[in-house]
C-alpha positions as CSV (number, residue, x, y, z in Angstrom):
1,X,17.2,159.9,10.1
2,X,16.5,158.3,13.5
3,X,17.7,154.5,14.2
4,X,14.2,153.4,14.5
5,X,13.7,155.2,11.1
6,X,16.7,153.5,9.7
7,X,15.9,150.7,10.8
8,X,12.5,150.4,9.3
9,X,13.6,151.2,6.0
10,X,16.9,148.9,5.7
11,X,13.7,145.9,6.9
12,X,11.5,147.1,3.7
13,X,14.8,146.5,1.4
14,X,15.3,143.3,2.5
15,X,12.2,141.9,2.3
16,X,12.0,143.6,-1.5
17,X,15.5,142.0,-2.0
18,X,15.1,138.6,-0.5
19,X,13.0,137.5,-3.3
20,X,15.6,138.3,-6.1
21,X,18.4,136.5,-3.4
22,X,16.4,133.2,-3.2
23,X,16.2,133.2,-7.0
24,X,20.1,134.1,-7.2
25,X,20.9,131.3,-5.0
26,X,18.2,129.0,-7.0
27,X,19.7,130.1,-10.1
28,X,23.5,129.7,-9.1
29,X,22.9,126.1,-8.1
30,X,21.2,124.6,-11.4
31,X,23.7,122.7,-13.2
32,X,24.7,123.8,-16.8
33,X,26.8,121.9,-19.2
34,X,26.8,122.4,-23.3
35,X,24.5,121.0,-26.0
36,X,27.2,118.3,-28.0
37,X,27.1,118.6,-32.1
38,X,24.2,116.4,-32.8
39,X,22.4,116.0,-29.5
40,X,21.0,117.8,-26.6
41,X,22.9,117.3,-23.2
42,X,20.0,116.4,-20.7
43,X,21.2,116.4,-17.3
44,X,19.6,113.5,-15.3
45,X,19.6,111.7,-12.2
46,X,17.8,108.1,-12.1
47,X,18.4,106.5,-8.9
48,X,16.1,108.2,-5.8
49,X,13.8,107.4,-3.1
50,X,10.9,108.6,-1.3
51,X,9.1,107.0,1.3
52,X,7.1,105.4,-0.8
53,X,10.3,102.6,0.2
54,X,12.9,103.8,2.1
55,X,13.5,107.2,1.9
56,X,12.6,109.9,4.3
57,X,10.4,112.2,1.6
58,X,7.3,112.1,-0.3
59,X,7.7,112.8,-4.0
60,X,7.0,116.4,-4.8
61,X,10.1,117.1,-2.6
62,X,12.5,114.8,-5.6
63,X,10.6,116.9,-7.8
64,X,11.1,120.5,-6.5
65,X,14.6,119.5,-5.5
66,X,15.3,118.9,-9.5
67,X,14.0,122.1,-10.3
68,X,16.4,124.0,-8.2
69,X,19.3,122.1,-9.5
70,X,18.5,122.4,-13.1
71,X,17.7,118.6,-13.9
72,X,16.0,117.5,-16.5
73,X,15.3,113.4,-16.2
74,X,14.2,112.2,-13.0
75,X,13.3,108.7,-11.9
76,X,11.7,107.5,-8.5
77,X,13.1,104.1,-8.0
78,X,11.5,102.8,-5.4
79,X,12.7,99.0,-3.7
80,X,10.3,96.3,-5.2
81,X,11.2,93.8,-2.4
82,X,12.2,96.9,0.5
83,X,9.5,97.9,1.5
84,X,9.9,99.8,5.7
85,X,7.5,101.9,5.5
86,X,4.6,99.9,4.7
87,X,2.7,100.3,8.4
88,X,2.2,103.8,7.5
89,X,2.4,103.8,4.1
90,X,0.0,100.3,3.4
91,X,-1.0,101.3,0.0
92,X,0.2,98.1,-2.2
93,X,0.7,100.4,-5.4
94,X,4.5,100.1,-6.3
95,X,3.4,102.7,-9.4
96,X,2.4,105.4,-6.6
97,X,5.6,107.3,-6.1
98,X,6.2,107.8,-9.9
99,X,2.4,108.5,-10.6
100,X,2.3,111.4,-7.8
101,X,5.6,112.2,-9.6
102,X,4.7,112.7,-12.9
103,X,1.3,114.7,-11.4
104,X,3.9,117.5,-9.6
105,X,5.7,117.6,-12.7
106,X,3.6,117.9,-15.7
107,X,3.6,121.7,-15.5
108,X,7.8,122.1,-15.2
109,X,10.4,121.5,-17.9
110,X,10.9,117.7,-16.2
111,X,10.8,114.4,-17.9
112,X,9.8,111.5,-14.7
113,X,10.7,108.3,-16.3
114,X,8.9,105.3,-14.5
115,X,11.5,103.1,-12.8
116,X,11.8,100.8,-9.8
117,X,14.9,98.9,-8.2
118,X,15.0,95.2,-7.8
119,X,16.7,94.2,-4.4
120,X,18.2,91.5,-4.1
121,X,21.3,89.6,-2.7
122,X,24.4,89.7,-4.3
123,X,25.1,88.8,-7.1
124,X,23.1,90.2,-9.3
125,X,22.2,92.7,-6.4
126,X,20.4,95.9,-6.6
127,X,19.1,97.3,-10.2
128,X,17.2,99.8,-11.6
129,X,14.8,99.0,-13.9
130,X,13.2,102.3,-16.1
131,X,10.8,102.7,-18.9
132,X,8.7,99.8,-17.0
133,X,5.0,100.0,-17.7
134,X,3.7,98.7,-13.9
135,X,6.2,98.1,-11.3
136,X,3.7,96.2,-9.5
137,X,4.1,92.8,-12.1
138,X,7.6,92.9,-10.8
139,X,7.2,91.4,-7.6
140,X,8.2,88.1,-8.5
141,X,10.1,85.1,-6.2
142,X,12.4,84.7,-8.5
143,X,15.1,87.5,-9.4
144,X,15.4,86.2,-13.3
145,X,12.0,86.5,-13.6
146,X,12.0,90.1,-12.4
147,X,14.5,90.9,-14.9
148,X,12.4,89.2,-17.9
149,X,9.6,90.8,-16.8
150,X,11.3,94.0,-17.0
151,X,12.8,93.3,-20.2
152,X,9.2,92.7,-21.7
153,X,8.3,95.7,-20.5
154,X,10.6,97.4,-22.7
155,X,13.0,98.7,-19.5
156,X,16.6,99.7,-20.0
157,X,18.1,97.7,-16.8
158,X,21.3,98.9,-14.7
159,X,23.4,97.5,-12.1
160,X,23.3,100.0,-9.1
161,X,26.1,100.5,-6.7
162,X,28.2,97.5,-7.4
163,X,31.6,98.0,-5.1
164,X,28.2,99.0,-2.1
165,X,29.7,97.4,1.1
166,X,26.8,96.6,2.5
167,X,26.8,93.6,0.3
168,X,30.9,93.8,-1.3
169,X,33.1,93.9,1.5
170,X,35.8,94.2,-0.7
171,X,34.5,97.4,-2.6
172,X,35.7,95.9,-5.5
173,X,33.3,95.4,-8.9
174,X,33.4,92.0,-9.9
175,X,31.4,90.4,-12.9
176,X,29.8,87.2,-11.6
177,X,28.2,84.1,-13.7
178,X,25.0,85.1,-13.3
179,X,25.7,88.6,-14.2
180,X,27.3,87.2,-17.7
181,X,24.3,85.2,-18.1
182,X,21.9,88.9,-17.5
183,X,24.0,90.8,-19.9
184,X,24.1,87.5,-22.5
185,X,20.1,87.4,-22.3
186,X,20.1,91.1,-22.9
187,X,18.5,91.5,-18.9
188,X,21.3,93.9,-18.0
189,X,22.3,97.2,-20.2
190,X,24.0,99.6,-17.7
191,X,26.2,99.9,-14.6
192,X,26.7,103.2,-12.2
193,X,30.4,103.8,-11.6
194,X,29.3,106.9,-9.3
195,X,26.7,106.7,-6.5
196,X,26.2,108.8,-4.2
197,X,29.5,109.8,-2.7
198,X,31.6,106.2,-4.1
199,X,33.3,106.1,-7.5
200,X,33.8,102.2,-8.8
201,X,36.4,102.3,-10.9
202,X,36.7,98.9,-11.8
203,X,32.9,99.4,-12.5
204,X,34.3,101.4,-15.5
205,X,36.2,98.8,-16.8
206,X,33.9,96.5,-16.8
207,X,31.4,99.2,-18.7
208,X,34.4,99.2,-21.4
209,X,34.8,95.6,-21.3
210,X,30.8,94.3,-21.9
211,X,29.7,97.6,-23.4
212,X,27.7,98.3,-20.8
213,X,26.0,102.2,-20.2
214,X,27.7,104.4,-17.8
215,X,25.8,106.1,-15.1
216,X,26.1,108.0,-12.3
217,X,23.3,109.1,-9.2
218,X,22.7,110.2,-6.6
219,X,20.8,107.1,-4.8
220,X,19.2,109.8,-2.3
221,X,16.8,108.8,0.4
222,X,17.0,111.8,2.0
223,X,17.5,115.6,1.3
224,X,20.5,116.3,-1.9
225,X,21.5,119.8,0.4
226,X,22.7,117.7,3.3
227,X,24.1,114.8,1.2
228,X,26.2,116.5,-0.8
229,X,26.2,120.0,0.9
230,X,24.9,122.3,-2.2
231,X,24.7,125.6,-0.2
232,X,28.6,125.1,-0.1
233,X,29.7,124.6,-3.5
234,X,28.7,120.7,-3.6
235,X,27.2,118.9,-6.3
236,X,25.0,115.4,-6.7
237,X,26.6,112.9,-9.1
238,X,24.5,113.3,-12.3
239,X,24.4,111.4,-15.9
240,X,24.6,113.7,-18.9
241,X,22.5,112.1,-21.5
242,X,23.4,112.8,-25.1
243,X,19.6,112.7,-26.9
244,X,18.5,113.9,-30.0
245,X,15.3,115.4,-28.6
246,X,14.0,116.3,-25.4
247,X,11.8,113.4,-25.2
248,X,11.1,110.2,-22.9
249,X,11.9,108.3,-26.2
250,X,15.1,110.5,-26.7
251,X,16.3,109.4,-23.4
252,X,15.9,105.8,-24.0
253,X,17.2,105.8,-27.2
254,X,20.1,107.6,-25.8
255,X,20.6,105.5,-22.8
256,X,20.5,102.3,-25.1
257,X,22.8,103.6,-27.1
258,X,25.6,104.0,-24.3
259,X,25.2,108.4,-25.2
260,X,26.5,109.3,-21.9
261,X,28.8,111.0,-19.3
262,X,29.0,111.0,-15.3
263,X,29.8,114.1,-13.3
264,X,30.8,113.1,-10.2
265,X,32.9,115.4,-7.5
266,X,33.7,118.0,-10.2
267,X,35.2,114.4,-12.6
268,X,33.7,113.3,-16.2
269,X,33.9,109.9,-16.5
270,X,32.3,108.3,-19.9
271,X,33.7,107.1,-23.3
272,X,36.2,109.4,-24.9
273,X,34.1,110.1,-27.7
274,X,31.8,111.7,-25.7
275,X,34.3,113.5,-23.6
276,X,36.1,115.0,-26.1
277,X,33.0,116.8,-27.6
278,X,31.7,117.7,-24.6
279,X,34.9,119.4,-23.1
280,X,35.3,121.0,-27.0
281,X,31.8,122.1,-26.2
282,X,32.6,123.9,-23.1
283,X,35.6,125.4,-23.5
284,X,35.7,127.9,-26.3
285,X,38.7,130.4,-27.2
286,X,37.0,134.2,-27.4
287,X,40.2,135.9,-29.0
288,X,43.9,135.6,-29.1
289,X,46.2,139.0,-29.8
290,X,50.1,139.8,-28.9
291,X,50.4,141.9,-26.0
292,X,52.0,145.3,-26.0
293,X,55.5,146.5,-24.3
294,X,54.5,150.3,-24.5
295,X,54.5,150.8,-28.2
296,X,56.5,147.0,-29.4
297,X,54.5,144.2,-29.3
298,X,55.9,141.5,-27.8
299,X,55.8,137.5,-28.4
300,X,53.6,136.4,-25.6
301,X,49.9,136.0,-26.7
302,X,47.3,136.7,-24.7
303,X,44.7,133.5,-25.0
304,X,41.2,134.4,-24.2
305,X,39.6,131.0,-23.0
306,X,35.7,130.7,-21.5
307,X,34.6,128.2,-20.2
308,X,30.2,127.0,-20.8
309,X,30.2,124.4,-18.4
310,X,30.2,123.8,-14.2
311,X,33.1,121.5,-14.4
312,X,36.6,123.3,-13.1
313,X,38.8,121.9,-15.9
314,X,42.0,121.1,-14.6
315,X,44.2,121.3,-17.9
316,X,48.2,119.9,-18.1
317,X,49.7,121.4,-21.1
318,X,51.2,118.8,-23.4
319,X,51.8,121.8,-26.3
320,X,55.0,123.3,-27.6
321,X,55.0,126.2,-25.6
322,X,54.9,127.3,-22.3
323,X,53.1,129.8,-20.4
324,X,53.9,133.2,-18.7
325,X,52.4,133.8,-15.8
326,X,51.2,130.3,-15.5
327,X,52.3,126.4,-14.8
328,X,51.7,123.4,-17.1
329,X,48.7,122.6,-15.1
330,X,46.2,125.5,-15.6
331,X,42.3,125.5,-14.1
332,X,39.7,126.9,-16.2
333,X,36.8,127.6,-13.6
334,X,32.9,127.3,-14.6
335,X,31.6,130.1,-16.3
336,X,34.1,132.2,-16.6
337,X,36.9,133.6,-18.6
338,X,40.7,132.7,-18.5
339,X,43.4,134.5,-20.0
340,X,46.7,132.2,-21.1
341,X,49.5,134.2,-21.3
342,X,51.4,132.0,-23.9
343,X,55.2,132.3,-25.3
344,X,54.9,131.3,-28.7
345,X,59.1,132.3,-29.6
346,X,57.8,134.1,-32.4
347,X,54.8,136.1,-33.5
348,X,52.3,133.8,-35.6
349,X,49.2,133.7,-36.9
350,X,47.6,130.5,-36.1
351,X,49.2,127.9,-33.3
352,X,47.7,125.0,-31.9
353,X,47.5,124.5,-27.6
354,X,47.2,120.4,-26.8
355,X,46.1,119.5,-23.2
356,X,45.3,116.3,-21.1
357,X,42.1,117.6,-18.9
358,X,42.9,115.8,-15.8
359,X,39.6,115.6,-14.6
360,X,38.2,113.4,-17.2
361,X,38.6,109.6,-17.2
362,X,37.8,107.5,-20.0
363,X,39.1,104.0,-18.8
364,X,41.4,103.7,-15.5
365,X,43.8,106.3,-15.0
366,X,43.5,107.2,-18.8
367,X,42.6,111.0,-19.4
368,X,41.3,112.5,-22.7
369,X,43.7,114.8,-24.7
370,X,42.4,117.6,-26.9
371,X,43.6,120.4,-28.9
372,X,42.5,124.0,-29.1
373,X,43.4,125.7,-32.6
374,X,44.2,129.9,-31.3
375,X,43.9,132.3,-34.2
376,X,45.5,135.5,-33.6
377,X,43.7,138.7,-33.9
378,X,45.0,141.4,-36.5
């Protein structure tokens, strides 16, 4: 075969393969985490921008960027009161963005929940407002009658990017008067302790403290790949939603009902009873047996451990026992198989593993523990 010959025919099987290589890598990016007993885990991000304010894309771009990475709830929240791009964007409909939105959508597994952000000085600052009816009745002078206005609207109402420096110097979350007085008059039901690439973790507390929801986004203006580098193993901050259907209304619901965790830089931050089913959820024991020393079996049992989810669990062993081949800190990584090699002293039946997963928060510096019950095969 000549090299012009070999040549030619090594250019046909790439363009046949490049196809199945751009769905591989389409495929490999989508983010997966486990259905919970009792509720379906929607993955959503509800914090983005087009240029329809100030971000640098039009809509069907958040739209096809969701796709690729696997997410399910989307909302456009475009600034009522930021509005930069209004000399070449002059159309005075704040409803545009989600309306164009909802059009590129309606043929894709994606549920566009209408949402804008009200911008103002802090406090209260910037916050989301979904599940509004016309974003264009919330251009108001006054920032409490933006949030009433929402609120009769039926929206579910978030504080967005509270330790932001651009109007915290500190970085520090801090509940002000007037934010008591929003959360009193039922104006303010949620707070994001992850945005874009900051994690408030006094944002958390104060979630735990006034029972407020706990989200996470991506606040992106403009392209998630270069934000948070997804070709190389990257990740947007997302909100796993708990819902009992895959529904507008089971997403409200859910949201209302404080049904949520945050995946943020590879950590799950949410209340512990969500956690702990969630991480039960993912990681699942396949089988357990003694292994072999040629024809004596020995007491070291082989732990067969998968892990469902894209989170790398990082796992400190808190059980009576103590590995072989391993340390007390062990890493499950997503979507695939682990072996523990575990001395148990003597051979049993039935034993149980307890671990804190390191990379789950509940409430500052406090990880989740959980136990995994390891039957021996026969």
């Amino acid at each position: 075969m000549s090299a012009l010959h070999r040549s030619y025919v090594t250019s046909i099987f790439l363009f046949l393969l490049l196809p199945q290589i751009k769905l591989s890598a389409q495929n490999h990016r989508k983010i997966e985490f486990p259905n919970i007993p009792g509720y379906l885990t929607l993955i959503s991000d509800l914090h983005q921008h087009t240029v329809f304010s100030d971000g640098s894309v039009w809509p069907d771009i958040r739209v096809k960027e969701a796709v690729f990475d696997g997410v399910d709830v989307i909302s456009l929240t475009e600034h009522i009161e930021y509005q930069p791009h209004n000399k070449d964007l002059p159309h005075p409909d704040r409803n545009r963005s989600y309306q164009l939105a909802k059009e590129y959508a309606k043929n894709k597994k994606i549920i566009v929940i209408h949402g804008a952000e009200i911008t103002r000085d802090l406090p209260p600052g910037h916050s989301n407002a979904l599940f509004i009816k016309d974003a264009n009745k919330l251009v108001q002078q006054n920032y409490i009658d933006v949030f009433r206005e929402a609120k009769k609207q039926g929206a579910f109402i978030f504080w967005n990017h509270p330790n932001w420096i651009g109007q915290n110097k500190k970085g520090i979350t801090q509940l002000s008067p007037i934010h008591e007085a929003l959360i009193n008059e039922g104006l303010l039901h949620g707070i994001e302790v992850a945005n874009e690439n900051t994690f408030a973790s006094q944002a958390l507390t104060l979630a735990n403290e006034q029972e407020l929801t706990i989200l996470g986004t991506s606040d992106i203006h403009e392209l998630i790949d270069w934000l948070f580098d997804i070709p190389g193993g990257g990740h947007r901050p997302v909100t796993l939603i708990f819902a009992k259907e895959r529904s507008e209304t089971g997403v409200k619901d859910a949201l209302f009902d404080r049904r949520t965790v945050v995946w943020y830089q590879n950590s799950l931050i949410g209340q512990e009873k969500y956690l702990i089913p969630l991480i039960k959820s993912s990681l699942v024991v396949d089988t357990a047996y003694y292994q072999m020393y040629g024809n004596t079996k020995t007491q070291i049992a082989n732990v067969n451990i998968s892990n469902h989810s894209d989170a790398t669990y990082l796992l400190n062993n808190e059980s009576n026992f103590s590995f072989y081949h391993a340390t007390d800190v062990i890493q499950l990584n997503p979507h695939t198989t682990t072996t523990l090699s575990v001395k148990t002293i003597a051979q049993l039946s039935s034993f149980e593993l307890k671990f804190e997963v390191l990379n789950a928060i509940y409430s500052k510096k406090e990880h989740p523990k959980i136990s995994l019950d390891i039957y021996i095969k026969p």
